[in-house]
Structure formats: C-alpha cells, structure tokens
C-alpha positions as CSV (number, residue, x, y, z in Angstrom):
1,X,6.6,20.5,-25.2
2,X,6.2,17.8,-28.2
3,X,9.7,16.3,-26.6
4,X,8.5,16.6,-23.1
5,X,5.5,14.7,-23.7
6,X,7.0,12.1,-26.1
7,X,9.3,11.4,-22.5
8,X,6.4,11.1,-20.3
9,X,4.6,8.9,-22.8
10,X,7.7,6.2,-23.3
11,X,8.2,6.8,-19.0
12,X,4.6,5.4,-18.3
13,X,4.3,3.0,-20.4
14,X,8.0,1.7,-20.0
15,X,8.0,1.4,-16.0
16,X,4.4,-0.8,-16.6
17,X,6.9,-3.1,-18.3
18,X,9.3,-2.6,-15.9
19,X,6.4,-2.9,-13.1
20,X,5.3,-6.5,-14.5
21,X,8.2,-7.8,-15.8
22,X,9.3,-7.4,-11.6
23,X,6.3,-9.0,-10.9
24,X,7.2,-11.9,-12.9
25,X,10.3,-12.4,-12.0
26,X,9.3,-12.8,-8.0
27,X,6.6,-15.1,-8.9
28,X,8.6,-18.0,-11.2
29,X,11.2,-17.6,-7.9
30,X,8.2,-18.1,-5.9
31,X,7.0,-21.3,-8.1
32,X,10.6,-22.5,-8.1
33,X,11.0,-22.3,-4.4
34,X,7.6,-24.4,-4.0
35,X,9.4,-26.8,-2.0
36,X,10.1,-24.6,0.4
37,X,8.4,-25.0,4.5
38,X,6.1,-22.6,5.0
39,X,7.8,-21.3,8.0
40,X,7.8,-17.4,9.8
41,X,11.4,-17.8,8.0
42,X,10.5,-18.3,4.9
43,X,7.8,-15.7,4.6
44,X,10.0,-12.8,6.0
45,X,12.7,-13.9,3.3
46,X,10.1,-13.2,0.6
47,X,8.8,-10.3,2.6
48,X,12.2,-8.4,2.4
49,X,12.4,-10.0,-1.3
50,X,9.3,-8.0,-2.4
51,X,10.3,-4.5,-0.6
52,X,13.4,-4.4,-2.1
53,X,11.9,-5.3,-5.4
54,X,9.3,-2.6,-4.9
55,X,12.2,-0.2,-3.4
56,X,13.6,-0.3,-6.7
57,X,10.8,-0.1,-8.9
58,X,10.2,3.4,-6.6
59,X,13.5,4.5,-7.5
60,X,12.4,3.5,-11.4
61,X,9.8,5.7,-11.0
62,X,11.1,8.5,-10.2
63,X,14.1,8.1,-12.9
64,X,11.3,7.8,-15.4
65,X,9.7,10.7,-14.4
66,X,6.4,9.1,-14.0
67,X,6.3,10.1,-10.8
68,X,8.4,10.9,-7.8
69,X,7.7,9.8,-4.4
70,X,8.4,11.8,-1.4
71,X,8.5,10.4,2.5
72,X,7.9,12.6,5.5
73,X,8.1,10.9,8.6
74,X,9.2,7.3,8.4
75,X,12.3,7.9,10.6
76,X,9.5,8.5,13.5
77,X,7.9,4.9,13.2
78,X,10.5,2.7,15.5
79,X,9.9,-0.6,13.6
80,X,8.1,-2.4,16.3
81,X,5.1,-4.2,15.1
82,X,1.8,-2.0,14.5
83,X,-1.1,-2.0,12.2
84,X,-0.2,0.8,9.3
85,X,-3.2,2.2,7.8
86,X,-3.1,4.5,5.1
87,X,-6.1,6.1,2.7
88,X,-6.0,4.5,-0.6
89,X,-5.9,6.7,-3.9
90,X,-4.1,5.1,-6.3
91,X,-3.6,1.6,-7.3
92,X,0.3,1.7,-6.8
93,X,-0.4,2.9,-3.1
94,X,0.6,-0.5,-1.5
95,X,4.3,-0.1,-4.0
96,X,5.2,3.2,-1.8
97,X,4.4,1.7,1.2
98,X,6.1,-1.7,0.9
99,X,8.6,-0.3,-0.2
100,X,9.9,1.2,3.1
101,X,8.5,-1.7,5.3
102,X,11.1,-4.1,4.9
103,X,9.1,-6.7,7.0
104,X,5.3,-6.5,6.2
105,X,1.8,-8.3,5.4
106,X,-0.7,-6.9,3.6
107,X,-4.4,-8.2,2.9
108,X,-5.0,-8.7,-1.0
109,X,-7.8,-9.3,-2.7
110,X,-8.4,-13.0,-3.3
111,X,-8.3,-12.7,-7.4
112,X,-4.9,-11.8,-6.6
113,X,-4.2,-15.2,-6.1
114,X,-4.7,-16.5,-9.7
115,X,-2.9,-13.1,-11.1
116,X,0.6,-14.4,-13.1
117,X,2.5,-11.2,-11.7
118,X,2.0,-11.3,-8.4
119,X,-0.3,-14.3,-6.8
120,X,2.8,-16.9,-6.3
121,X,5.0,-13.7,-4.3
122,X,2.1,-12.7,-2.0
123,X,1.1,-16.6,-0.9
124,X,5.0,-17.3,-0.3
125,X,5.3,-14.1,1.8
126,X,2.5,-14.9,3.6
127,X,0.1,-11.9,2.5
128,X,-3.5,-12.4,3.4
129,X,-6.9,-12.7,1.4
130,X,-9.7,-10.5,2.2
131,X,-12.3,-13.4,2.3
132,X,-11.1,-14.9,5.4
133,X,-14.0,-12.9,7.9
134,X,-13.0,-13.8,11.6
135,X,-9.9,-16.4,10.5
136,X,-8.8,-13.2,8.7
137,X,-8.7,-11.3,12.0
138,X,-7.3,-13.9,13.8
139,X,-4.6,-15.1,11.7
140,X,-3.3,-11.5,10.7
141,X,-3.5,-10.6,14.7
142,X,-1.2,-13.7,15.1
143,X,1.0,-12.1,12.2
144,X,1.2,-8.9,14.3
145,X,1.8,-10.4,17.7
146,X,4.8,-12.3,15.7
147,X,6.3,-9.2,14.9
148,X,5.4,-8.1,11.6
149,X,3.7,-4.6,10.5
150,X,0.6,-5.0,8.8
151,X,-0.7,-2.3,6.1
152,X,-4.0,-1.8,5.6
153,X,-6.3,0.4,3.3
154,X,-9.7,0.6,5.8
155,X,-11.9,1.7,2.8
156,X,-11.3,-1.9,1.2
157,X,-10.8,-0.2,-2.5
158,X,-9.4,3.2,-4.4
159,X,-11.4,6.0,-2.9
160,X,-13.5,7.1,-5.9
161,X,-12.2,10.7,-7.8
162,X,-14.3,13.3,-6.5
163,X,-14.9,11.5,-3.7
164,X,-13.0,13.0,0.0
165,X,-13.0,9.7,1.3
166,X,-14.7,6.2,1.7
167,X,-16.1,4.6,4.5
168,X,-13.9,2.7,7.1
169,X,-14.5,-0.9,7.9
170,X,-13.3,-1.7,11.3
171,X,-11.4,-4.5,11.2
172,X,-8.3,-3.4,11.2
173,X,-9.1,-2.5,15.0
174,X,-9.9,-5.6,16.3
175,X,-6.8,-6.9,14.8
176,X,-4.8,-4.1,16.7
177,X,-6.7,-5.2,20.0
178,X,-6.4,-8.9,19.2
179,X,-2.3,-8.0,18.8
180,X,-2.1,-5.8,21.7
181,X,-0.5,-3.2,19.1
182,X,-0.7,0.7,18.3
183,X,-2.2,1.8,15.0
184,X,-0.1,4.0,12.9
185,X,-1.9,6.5,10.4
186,X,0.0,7.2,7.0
187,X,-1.6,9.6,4.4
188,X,-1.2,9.7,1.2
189,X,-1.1,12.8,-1.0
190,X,-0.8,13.0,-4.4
191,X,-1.4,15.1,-7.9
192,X,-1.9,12.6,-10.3
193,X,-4.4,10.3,-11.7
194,X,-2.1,7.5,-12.3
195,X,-4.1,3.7,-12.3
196,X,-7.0,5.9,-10.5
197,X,-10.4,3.9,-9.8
198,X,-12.5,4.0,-12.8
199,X,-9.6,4.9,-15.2
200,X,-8.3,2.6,-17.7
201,X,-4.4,1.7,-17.0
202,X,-3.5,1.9,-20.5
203,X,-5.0,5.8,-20.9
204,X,-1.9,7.9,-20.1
205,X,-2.1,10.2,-16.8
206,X,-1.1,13.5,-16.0
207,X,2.6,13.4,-15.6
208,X,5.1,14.0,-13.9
209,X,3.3,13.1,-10.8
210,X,4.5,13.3,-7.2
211,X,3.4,11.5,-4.0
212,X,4.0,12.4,-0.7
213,X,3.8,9.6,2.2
214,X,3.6,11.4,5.3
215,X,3.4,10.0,8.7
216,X,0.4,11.3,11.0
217,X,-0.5,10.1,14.7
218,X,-0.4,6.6,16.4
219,X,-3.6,5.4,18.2
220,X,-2.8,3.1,20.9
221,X,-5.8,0.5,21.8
222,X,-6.8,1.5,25.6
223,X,-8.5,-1.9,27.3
224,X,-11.9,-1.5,27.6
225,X,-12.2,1.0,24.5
226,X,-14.7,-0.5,21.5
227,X,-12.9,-1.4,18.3
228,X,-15.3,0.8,17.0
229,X,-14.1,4.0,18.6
230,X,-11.0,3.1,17.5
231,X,-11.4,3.1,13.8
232,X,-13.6,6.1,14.6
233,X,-10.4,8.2,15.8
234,X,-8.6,7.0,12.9
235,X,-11.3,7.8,10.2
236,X,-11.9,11.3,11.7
237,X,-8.6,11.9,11.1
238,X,-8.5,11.0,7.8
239,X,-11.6,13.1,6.5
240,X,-10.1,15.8,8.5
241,X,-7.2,16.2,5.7
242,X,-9.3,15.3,3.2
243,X,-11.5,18.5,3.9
244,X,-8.2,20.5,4.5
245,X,-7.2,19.3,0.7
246,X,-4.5,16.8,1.4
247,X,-6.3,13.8,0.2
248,X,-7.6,14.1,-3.6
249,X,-4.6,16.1,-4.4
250,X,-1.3,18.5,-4.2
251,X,-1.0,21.5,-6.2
252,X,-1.3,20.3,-9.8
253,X,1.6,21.0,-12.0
254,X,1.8,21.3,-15.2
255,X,1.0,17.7,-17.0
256,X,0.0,15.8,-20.1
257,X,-3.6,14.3,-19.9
C-alpha cells in the first residue's frame, strides 16, 4: 500500500510537469511563429498541433496511472461541423476532449491570454475569449459555418462538488442557429477529484482515477424553434444523468486522498 501510494504520489505530480512543460513548449512555437498570417490555415495547423499534443498527454496519463480515460461513442460523431457541449467537472475536461477533436475551437477565459503555458497556443489556433458578448456569437458561428467543431462547457465554470449540475447559459444555441449546425451532447463521468473546483492543484487526489467520455444525443436547430428551447433540451438532458448518478461520479475505487 506504502509502494502503491508512493507511485500515485510521483504519477500526479510528474504528469503536472509533464502537463506544463507541454504547455510551454506549444507556446514559445507559438511566439516563434508570430510572423505567421493569421489565416483559416494557420489556425487549423495549431489546432491539430494542440490535439495531438493533448492526445499524448492522455496517453501520459493513463501510463502514470493518474488517471485513465475511456471513450464511448466518438466513432458515431461523423466529423461534420457541430457545437460539442459537454458538462464540466474537472479542470482537465477540455484535455479529454481536444484530444479526440483533431480540428476544434474552444472559448477560454480571457486571463488565459496572459497565462505562460497556454495563452500564445490558444490565440494562434484561433480559440475564443469569453468576453466577446454578441462578437463572441458571431465570430465563433462564423468558425462553425467554416467547418470547425466548437466545444463548449454551457455552465461557464467546474460544476461545484456536491453540486448535480450548474445552470446553462444559452449561448451556445444561438451560435448553433447562427451556424445552421446540430448540437452534439458529450458527458462526462468521472470518480476522481482531480483539479476539482474549490480544491487546491497541489493537494494530491484520489487516485487512480478514470473518466469516461460518452457520447449522448444530437439536437438539431428546427427554424422557428427559440434558442432557448434548445439549450432547454440539452440542459434537461444533462440533469437527467446527473440525478441517475452519472455526473458527480463512477463507482469509487479504492484511492489515496
């Protein structure tokens, strides 16, 4: 048990090296390639840079034993352009999913631009900031339209521990409609407290954890049909695992706290 936990202890805190030192690396390539036009081009070359980046760092994971991630589902989504939205746990929640998206935006929060690891690798792949109001909906609609998959976490933060789930902002429903796109619903179940709201990073979690992505229904905008009824359908969904106990957790295995 002493060994066992010595491993999980030297796993966590190694792949958070391993995590940022990634992070680096893809933002001084970023900074070096400055010079670079700002074109669709360019962005989906960093886009695919940063999934397979993040692809490995999954793999890292799981070698570590941190945690293992499982995927249910992906073969179904046809890689046509949607808007993926997801219920947002954990922290590393936007790692899983980018990982097997090899052509995606996501919307970041804007002190995400000044962070060292991973600002200069989000503005090169043309990520967006949550501060943009209507231009946001505009601009990541025209990202859609282009082609691209955008992932969103509707709550806007971590859902709170003990909490089922947080309340949906709609605006990743007008950005479907705006895009003429389906909305595809991804949940994400987990039974670990790794880089949970509320929890310092540098507290060890129970390990090893596992996550399982699993795809659930698309939602197709009708014309006509509010934005609001649309986010509605999705939400409903989403509190309906979280009563059924898919969301907070799986069955907890044994772990080190």
């Amino acid at each position: 048990m002493f060994f066992r936990s010595v491993l999980h202890l030297l796993g966590y805190y190694l792949s958070l090296v391993v995590f940022g030192a990634f992070g680096l690396t893809l933002s001084l390539f970023s900074l070096l390639a400055g010079g670079l036009p700002a074109t669709p081009a360019t962005e989906r070359f960093f886009q695919r840079l940063i999934h397979r980046h993040l692809a490995v760092f999954v793999w890292w994971a799981g070698f570590s034993r941190m945690l293992r991630v499982h995927y249910h589902g992906l073969d179904r989504l046809s890689g046509r352009p949607c808007v993926l939205v997801a219920n947002h746990p954990g922290l590393m929640d936007i790692t899983y999913l980018l990982a097997r998206v090899p052509e995606a935006v996501c919307i970041f929060k804007p002190a995400i631009r000044r962070n060292p690891v991973l600002g200069a690798a989000a503005r090169r792949a043309g990520y967006l900031a949550s501060d943009g109001g209507h231009d946001l909906v505009r601009a990541a609609g025209a990202k859609v339209a282009a082609g691209h998959t955008l992932v969103v976490f509707p709550e806007g933060t971590r859902t709170p521990p003990g909490v089922e789930l947080g309340p949906f902002k709609p605006g990743f429903a007008l950005i479907a409609q705006r895009a003429r796109v389906p909305v595809q619903l991804v949940h994400i179940g987990w039974n670990t407290n790794v880089l949970v709201k509320g929890r310092a990073w540098w507290r060890l979690p129970r390990l090893p954890g596992r996550v399982d992505i699993t795809v659930g229904p698309c939602l197709a905008p009708a014309p006509g049909r509010p934005a609001a009824a649309l986010a509605a359908e999705a939400e409903a969904w989403f509190r309906a695992r979280a009563v059924a106990g898919d969301t907070a957790c799986l069955r907890p295995r044994a772990a080190v706290s």
